[in-house]
N, C-alpha and C positions, 0 to 999 in steps of 0.2 A: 893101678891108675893113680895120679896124680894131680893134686887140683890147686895151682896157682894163683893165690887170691891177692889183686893188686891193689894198693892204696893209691886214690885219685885224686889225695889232696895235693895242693903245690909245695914243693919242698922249699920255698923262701918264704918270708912274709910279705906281706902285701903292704903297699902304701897306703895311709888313712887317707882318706877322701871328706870332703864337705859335698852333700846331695844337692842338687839347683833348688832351688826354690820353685815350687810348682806354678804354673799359670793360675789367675783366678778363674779365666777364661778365655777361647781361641777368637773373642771380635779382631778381626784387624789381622789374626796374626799371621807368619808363614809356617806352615805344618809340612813337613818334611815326610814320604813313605818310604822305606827301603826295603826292595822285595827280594827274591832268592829266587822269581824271576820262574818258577815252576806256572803249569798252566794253571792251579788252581787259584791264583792270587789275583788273576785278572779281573774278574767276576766282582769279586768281593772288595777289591781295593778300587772300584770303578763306585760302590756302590758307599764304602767308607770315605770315597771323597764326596761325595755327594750329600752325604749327611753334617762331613763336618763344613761345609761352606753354607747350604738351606737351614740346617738346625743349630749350628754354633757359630753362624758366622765367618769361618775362617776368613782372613783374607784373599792367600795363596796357598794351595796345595801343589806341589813338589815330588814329582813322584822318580825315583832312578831303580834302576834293577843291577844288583851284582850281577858281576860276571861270572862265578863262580856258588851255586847256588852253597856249599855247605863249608865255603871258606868266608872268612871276614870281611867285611867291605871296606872295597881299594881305599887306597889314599887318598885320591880326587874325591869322592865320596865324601869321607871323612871329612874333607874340606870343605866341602859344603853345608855340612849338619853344621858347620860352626856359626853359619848366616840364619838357619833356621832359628825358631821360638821354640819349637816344638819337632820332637823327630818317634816316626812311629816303623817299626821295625817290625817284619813278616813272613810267615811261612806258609808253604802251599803245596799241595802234592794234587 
């Protein structure tokens, strides 16, 4: 028997990035959820938006669900997080 041990790093280098600068806090702002759209995220993301608009104020909460719960979120998508302050991203089984 034979046991094939695979390296999961990526074979190129990666572009350097600058991080955003964090929020000091969500008064006012649009908070973005993107869910993976499984049954358990309903619950919880019903109950995470509720806390960030009564306990932080948000302004707008935002909520889209992929179409594909374990691929990357579309394009359109994407193009939305870019109007967002804040983008909060989630998983649910």
């Amino acid at each position: 028997m034979t046991i094939q041990v695979l390296d999961p790093t990526h074979e190129t280098e990666s572009k350097p990035f600058i991080a955003a600068k964090g929020l000091k806090n969500l008064n006012g702002a649009k908070v973005g959820i993107i869910s993976n759209g499984k049954k358990g995220t309903f619950h919880f993301f019903n109950a995470l938006e509720n806390l960030l608009i009564k306990k932080h104020q948000a302004g707008e909460v935002i909520r889209v669900i992929k179409k594909n719960y374990s691929a990357p979120a579309e394009e359109e998508i994407m193009k939305e997080v870019k109007k967002w302050d804040a983008a909060i991203a989630g998983v649910g089984d």
